[in-house]
C-alpha positions as CSV (number, residue, x, y, z in Angstrom):
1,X,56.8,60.3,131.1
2,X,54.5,62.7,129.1
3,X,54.3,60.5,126.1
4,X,53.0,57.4,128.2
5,X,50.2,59.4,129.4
6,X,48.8,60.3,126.0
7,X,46.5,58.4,124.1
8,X,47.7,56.0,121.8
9,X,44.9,56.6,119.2
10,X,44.1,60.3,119.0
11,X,41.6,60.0,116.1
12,X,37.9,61.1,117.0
13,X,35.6,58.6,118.4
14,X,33.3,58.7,115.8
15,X,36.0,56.8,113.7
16,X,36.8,54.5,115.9
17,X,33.4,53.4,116.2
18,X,32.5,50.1,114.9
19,X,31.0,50.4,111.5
20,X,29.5,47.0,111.1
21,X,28.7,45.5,108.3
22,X,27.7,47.4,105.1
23,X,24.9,47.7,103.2
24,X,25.3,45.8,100.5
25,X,27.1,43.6,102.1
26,X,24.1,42.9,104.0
27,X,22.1,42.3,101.0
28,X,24.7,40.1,99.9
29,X,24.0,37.8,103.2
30,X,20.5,37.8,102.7
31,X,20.5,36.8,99.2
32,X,22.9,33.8,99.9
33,X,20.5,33.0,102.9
34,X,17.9,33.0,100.5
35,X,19.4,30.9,98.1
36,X,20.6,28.0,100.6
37,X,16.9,27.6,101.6
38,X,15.2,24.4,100.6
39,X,12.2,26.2,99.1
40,X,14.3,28.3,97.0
41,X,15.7,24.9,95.5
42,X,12.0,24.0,95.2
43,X,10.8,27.0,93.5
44,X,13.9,26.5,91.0
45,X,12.8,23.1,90.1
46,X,9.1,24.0,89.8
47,X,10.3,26.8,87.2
48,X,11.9,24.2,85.4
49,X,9.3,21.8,85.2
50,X,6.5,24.5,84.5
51,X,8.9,25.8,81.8
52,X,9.2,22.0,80.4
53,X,5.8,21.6,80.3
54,X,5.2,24.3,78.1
55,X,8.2,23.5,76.0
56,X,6.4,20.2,75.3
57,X,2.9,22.1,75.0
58,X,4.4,24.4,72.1
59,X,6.3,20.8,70.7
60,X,3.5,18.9,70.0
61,X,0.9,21.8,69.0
62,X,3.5,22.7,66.1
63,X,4.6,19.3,65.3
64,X,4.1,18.9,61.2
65,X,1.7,16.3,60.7
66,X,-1.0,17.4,63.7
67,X,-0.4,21.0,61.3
68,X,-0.9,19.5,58.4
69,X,-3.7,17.7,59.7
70,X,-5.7,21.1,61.2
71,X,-5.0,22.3,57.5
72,X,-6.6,19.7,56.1
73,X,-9.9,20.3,57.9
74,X,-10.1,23.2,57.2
75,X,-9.9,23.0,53.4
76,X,-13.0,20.6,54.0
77,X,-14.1,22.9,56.0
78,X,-13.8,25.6,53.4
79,X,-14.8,23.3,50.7
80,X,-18.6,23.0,53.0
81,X,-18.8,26.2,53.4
82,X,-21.4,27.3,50.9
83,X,-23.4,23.8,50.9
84,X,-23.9,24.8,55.0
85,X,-25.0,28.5,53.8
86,X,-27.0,27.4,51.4
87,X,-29.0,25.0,54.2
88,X,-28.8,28.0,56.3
89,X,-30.7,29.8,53.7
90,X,-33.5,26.8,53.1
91,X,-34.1,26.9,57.0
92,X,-34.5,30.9,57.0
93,X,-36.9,30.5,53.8
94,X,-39.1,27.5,55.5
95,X,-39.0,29.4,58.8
96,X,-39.8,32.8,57.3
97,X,-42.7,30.8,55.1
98,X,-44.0,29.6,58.4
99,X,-44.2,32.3,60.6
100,X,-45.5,34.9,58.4
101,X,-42.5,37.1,59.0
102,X,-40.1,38.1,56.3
103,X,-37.7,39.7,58.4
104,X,-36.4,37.0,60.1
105,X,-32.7,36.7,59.9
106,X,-30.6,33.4,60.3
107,X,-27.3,35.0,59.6
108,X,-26.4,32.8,56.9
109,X,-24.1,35.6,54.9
110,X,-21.9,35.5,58.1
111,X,-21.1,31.8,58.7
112,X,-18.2,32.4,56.3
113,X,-15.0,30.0,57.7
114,X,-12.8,31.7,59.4
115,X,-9.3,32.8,58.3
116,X,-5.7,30.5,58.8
117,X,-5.0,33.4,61.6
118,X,-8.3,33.0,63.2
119,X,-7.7,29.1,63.4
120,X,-4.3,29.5,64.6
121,X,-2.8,27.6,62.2
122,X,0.5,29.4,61.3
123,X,3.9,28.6,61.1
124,X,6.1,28.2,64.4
125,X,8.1,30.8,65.2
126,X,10.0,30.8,68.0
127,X,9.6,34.5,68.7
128,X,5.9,33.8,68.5
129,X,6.2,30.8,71.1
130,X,8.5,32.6,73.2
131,X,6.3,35.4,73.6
132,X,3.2,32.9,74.3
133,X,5.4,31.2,77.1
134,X,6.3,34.5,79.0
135,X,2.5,35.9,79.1
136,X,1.2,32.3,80.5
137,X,4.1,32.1,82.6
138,X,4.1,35.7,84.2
139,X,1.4,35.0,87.2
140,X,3.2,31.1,87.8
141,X,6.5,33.1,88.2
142,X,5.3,36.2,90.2
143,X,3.2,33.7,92.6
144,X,6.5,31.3,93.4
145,X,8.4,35.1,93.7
146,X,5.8,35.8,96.2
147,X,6.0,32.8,98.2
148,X,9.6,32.7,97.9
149,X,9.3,36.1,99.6
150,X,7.3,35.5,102.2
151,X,9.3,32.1,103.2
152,X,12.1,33.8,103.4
153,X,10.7,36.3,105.8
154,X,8.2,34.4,107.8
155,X,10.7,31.2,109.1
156,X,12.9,33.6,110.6
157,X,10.2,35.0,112.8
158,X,9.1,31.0,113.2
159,X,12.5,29.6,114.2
160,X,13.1,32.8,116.0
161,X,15.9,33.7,114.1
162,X,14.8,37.3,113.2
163,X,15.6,38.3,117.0
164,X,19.2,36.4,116.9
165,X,19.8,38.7,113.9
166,X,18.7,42.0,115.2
167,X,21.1,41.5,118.1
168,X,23.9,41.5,115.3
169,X,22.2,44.1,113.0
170,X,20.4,46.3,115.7
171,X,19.0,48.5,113.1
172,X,15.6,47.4,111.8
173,X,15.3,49.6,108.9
174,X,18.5,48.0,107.6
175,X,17.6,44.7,108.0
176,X,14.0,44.8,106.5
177,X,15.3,47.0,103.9
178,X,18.2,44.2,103.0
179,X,15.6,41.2,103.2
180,X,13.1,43.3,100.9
181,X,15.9,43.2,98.5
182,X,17.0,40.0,98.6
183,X,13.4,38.8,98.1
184,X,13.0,40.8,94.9
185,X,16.5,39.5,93.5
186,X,14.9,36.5,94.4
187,X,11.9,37.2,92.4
188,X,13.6,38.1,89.8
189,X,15.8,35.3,89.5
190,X,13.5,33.0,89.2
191,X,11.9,35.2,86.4
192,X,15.1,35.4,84.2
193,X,15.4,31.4,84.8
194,X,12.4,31.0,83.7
195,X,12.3,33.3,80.6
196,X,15.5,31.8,79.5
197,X,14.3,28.3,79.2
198,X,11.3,29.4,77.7
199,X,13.1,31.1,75.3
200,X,15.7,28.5,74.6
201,X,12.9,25.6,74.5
202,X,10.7,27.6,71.7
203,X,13.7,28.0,69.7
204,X,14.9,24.3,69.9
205,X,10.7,23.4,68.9
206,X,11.2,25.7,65.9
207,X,13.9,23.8,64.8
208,X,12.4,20.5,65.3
209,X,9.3,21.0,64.1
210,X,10.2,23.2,60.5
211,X,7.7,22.6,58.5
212,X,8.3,21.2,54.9
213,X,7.7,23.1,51.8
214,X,4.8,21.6,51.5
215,X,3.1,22.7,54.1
216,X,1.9,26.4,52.9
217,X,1.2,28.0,56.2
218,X,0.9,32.1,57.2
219,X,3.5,33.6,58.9
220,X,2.1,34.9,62.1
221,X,1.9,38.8,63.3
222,X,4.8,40.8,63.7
223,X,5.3,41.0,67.7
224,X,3.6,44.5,69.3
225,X,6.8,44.7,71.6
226,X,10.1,43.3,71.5
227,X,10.9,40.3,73.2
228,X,13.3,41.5,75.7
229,X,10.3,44.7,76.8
230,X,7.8,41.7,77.2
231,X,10.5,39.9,79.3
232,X,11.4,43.4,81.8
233,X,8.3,43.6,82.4
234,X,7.6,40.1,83.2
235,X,10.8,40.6,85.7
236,X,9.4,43.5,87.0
237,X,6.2,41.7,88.2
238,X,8.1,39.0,89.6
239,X,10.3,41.8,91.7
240,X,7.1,43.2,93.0
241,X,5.3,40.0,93.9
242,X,9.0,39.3,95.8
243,X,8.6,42.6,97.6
244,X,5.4,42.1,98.5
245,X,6.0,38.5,99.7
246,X,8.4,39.7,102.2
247,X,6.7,42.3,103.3
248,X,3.3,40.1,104.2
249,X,6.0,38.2,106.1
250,X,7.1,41.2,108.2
251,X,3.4,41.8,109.2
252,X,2.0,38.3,109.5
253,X,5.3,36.5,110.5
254,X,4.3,33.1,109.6
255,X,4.7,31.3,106.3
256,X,0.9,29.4,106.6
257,X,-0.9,32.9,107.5
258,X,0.8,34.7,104.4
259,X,-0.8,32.0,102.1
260,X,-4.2,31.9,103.7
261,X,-4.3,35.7,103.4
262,X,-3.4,35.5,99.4
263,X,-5.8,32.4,98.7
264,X,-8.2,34.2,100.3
265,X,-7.8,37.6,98.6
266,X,-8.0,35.7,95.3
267,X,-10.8,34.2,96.1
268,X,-13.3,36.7,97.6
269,X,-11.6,39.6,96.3
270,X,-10.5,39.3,92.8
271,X,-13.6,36.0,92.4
272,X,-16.2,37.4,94.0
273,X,-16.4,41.4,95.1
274,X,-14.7,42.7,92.3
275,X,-16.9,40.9,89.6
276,X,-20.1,41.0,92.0
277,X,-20.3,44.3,93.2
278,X,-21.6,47.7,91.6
279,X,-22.6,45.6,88.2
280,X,-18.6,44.6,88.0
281,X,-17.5,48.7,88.3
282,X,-14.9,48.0,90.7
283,X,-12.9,45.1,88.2
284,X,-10.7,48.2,87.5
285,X,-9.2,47.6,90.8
286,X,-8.7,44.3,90.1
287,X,-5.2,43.3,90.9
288,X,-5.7,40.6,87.8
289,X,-6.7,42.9,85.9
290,X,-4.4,45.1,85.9
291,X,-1.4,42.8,85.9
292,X,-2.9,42.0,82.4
293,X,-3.3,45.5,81.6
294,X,0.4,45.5,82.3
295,X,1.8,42.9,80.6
296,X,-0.5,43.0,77.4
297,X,-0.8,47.0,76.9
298,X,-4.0,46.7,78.2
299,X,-7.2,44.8,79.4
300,X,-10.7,44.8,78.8
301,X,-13.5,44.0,81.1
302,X,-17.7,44.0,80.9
303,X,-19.3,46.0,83.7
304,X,-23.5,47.1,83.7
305,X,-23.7,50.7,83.0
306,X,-27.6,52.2,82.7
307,X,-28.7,55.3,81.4
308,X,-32.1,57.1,81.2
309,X,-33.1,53.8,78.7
310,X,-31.9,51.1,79.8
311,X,-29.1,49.3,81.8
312,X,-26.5,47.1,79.8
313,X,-23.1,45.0,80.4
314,X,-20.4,47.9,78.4
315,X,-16.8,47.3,77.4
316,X,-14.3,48.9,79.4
317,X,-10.6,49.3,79.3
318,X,-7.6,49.2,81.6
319,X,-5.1,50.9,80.0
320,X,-1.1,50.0,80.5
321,X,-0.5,53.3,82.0
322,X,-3.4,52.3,84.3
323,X,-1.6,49.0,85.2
324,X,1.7,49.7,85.9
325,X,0.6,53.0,88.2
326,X,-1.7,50.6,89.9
327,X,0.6,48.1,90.6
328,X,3.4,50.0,91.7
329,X,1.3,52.1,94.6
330,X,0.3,48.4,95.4
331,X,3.6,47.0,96.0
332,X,4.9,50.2,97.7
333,X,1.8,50.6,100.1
334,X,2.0,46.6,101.2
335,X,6.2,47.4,101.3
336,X,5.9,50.2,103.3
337,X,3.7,48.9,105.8
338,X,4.8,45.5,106.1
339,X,8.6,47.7,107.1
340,X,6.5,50.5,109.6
341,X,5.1,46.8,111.8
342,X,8.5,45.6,112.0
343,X,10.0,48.8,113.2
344,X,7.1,49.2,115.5
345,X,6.4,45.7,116.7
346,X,8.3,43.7,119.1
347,X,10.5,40.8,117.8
348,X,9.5,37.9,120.0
């Protein structure tokens, strides 16, 4: 009688508490959410067809006869070069004669023709035109990682679907947490895809387009960084414009109000006040600025600087260290706040 009167499970309630579904596990649900969206389809074709376009860019810029073509003008151009100085020199004379001023200077010693490299005429290599396509298609790929992001957060506070979920996964921090991350896998999906092609279309264009032996052209500069250190970092900006994405769409909920806020940052921000203001001083909080800080080791930018003479427009630089520290408080400020509305605010 004894033993029907004892519990049947005698283990302590904490364990028999429903765990629910795990972390990454959630992450896992959010990132195939994410992918079965129609925009993230979208975004994947866009990728592809900004990646072709560049493929085709760097194909017909390095095809062999519009190369040997730029060479020959500039042999001829070469082959002018001291008739056009010596004109130079004529005008200077009849100009000096006239005015009564011998020290009037033309420049004619420095209108020598530039060099091969300064033309950009050199020989397609598909390192080179690899690393071309990544730094032009860094801010394309971050922007799509951004609205991706915000997307993927925004229609679920439009269809209403954020509160259906938090019935399920009460916890908030959880949740935002798991849809920040799925937005910067996201991000950085679309990066790798992107790089890929890139990389795989410049080395299909160097094969096509080899030059004869004929054609005598410079090899071009040894890269500054390895490919695949140019390529993290390009992933790394497309995580953070993901994060960021998302969390615009925990604080503004709504896909339209996300890209209004962003069009209009770029444009009275980063157009306007930062180049505007304090004789261009504040362009070292540029957000573009930095990012190219980031990606090309660094970035210069003219701002008006006076002293007890005069007042004049002074090069300044952004240094990488600058960039990425910059960049970083930006996406964890905009994360962290866009997480502290959604634990605070209500989910209607």
């Amino acid at each position: 009688m004894s033993s029907l009167l004892t519990a049947p499970e005698s283990r302590p309630r904490a364990e028999l508490r429903p765990r629910g579904t795990s972390f990454a596990g959630l992450v896992g649900v959010e990132t195939r959410r994410l992918w079965w969206r129609r925009l993230s389809k979208a975004a994947l074709v866009a990728v592809v067809v900004f990646t072709g376009a560049m493929v085709y860019n760097a194909y017909t810029a390095s095809a062999p006869e519009r190369l040997a073509q730029q060479l020959d003008d500039y042999k001829l151009m070469v082959k002018q070069a001291p008739q056009m100085i010596e004109d130079c020199k004529k005008q200077e004379a009849i100009e000096r004669d006239r005015a009564g001023d011998p020290s009037i200077d033309f420049g004619c010693d420095q209108q020598t023709p530039p060099t091969l490299d300064q033309m950009g005429l050199m020989l397609p290599v598909p390192d080179t035109m690899s690393e071309g396509m990544a730094r032009t298609a860094a801010l394309v790929l971050a922007f799509l990682a951004l609205l991706l992001g915000a997307s993927f957060v925004g229609a679920e506070f439009t269809t209403g679907a954020m509160g259906t979920w938090l019935t399920f996964q009460p916890r908030r921090l959880r949740v935002a947490t798991s849809k920040l991350v799925a937005a910067g896998l996201g991000g950085a999906g679309l990066a790798v895809v992107g790089l890929t092609l890139g990389h795989l279309g410049a080395r299909m264009v160097a094969v096509v387009n080899r030059p004869g032996d004929d054609l005598v052209l410079p090899a071009p500069p040894a890269l500054a960084d390895p490919l695949a250190v140019l390529g993290l970092r390009v992933v790394a900006l497309a995580v953070g414009a993901g994060l960021v994405g998302a969390a615009l769409g925990l604080m503004l909920r709504h896909t339209a109000a996300i890209i209004g806020v962003v069009l209009g940052y770029a444009v009275v921000v980063e157009g306007i006040v930062v180049q505007s203001f304090l004789g261009g001083r504040l362009q070292q909080w540029s957000v573009l600025h930095n990012v190219e800080a980031f990606l090309d080791k660094k970035a210069t930018y003219y701002a008006n600087t006076c002293s007890d003479a005069r007042c004049e427009y002074v090069e300044h630089t952004i240094t990488y260290t600058h960039g990425w520290v910059f960049l970083l408080c930006v996406v964890l400020g905009v994360t962290l706040a866009g997480v502290l509305t959604f634990r605070r605010r209500d989910v209607g």
